[in-house]
C-alpha positions as CSV (number, residue, x, y, z in Angstrom):
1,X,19.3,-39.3,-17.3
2,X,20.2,-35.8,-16.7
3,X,21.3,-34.5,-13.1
4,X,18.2,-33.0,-11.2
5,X,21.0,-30.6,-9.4
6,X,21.2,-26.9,-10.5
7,X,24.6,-25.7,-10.2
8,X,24.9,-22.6,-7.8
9,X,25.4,-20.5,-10.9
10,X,22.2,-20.5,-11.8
11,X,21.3,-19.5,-7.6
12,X,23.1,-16.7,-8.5
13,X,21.6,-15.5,-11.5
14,X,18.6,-15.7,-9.7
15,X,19.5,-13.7,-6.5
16,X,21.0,-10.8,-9.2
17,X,18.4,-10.6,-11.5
18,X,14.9,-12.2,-9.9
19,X,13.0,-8.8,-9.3
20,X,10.3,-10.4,-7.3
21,X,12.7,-11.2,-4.8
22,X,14.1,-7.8,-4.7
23,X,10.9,-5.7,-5.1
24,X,9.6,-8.6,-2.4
25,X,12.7,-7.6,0.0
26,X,12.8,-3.7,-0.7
27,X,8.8,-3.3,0.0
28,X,9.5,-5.4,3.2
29,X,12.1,-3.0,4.1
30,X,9.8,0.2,2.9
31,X,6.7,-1.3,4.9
32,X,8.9,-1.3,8.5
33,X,10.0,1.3,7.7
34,X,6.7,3.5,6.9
35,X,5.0,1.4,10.0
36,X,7.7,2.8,12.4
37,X,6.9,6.6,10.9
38,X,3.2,6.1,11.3
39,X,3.2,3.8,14.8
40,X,3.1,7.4,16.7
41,X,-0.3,7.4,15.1
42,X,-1.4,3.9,15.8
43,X,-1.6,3.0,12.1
44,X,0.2,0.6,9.2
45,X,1.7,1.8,6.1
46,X,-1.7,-0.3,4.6
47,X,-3.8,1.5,6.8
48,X,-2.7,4.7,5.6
49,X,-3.1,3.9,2.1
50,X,-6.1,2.8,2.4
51,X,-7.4,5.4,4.4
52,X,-5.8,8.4,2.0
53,X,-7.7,6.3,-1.1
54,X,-10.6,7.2,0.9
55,X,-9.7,11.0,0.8
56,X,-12.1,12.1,-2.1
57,X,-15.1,13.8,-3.0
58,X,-17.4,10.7,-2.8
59,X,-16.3,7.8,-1.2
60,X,-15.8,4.7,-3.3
61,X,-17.1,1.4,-3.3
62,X,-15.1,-1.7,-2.4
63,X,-14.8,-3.0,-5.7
64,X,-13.0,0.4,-6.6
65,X,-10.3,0.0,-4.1
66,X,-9.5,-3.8,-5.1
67,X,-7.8,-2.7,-8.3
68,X,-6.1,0.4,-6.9
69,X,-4.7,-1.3,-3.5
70,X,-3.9,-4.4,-5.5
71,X,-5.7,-6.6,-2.2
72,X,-8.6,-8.9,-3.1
73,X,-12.1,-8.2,-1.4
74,X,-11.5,-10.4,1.7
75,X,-8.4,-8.9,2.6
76,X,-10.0,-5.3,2.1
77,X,-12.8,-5.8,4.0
78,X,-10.6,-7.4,6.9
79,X,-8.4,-4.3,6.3
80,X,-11.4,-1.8,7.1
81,X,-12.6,-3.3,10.2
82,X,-10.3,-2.2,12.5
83,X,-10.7,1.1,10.8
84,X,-14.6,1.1,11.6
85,X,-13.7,0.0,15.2
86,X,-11.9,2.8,15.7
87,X,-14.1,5.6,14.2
88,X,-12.4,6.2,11.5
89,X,-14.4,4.8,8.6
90,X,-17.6,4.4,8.0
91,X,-19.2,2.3,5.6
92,X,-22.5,3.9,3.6
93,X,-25.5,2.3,1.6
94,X,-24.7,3.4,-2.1
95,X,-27.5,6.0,-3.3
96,X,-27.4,4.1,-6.8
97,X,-27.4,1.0,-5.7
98,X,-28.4,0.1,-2.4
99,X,-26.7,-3.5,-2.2
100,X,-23.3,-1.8,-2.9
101,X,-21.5,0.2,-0.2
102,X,-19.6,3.6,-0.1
103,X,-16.8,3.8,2.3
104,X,-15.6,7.2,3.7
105,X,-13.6,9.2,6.5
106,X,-15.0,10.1,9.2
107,X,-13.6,13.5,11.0
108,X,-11.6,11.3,13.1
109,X,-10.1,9.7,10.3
110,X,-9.3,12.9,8.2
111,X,-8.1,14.1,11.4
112,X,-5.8,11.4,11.7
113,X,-4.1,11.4,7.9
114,X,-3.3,15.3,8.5
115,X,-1.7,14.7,11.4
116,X,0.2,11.5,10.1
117,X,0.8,13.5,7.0
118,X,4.1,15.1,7.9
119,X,6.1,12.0,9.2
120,X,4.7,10.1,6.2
121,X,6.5,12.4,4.2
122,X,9.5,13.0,6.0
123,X,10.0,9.7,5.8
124,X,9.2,9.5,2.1
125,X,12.3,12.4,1.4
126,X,14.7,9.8,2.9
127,X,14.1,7.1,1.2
128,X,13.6,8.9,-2.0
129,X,17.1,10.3,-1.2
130,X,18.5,6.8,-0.1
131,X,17.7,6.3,-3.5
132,X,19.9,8.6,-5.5
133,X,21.6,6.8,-7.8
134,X,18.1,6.1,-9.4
135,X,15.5,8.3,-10.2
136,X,12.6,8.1,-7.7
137,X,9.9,9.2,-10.3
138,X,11.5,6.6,-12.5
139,X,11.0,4.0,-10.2
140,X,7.3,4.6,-9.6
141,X,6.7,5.3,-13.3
142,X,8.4,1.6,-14.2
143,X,6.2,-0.2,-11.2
144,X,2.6,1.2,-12.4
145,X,4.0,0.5,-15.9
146,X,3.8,-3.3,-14.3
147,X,0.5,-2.7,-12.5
148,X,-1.1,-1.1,-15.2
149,X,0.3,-3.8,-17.7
């Protein structure tokens, strides 16, 4: 019989090479860290992105966002309610199809991103310089290669 046991070798090869745990630990690290920037606004890192995916011409329907944000419906909708509490978002019958939604900015919420805007990227020039020995761009380019995979 063999030995259930997995020598700590194999931990290791794990800890070094397992990039789920270190995209896991590094987007932990990026999320307080982006939170912190934005508290002064009284918004997430997640509520920012999701409110700047809102920043277009026509606002899009939930199902549009689920593949962008990479959150299922649930969590999207439970995402935007604090947003619609506050005056932010609003959701809108869809012209085309009146059982779908449209969600979009309000003035508030456009309001809000501009003035958040200049900490968010502050903040993004340090970490994109605590990241020098790497290519930022390369970075981004390899992780929507995995999205988009």
């Amino acid at each position: 019989m063999m030995d259930p046991s997995l020598p700590l070798s194999v931990t290791h090869e794990v800890r070094e090479r397992c990039l789920c745990l270190h995209v896991q630990r590094a987007a932990r690290v990026l999320a307080r860290r982006f939170d912190e920037a934005l508290r002064p606004f009284g918004v997430t890192n997640g509520q920012f992105s999701l409110m700047m995916s809102l920043n277009r011409p026509v606002g899009p329907r939930i199902s549009d966002l689920v593949p962008f944000l990479g959150m299922d419906r649930t969590t999207l909708t439970a995402a935007l309610k604090p947003l619609e509490r506050r005056g932010l978002v609003v959701s809108d019958p869809d012209e085309a199809d009146r059982r779908a939604r449209r969600l979009r900015l309000t003035d508030a919420g456009r309001a809000l991103l501009a003035e958040a805007l200049p900490a968010w990227r502050a903040t993004h020039d340090a970490v994109d310089a605590a990241l020098k020995p790497v290519n930022p761009q390369d970075l981004r380019d390899g992780l929507m290669a995995l999205v988009t995979d």
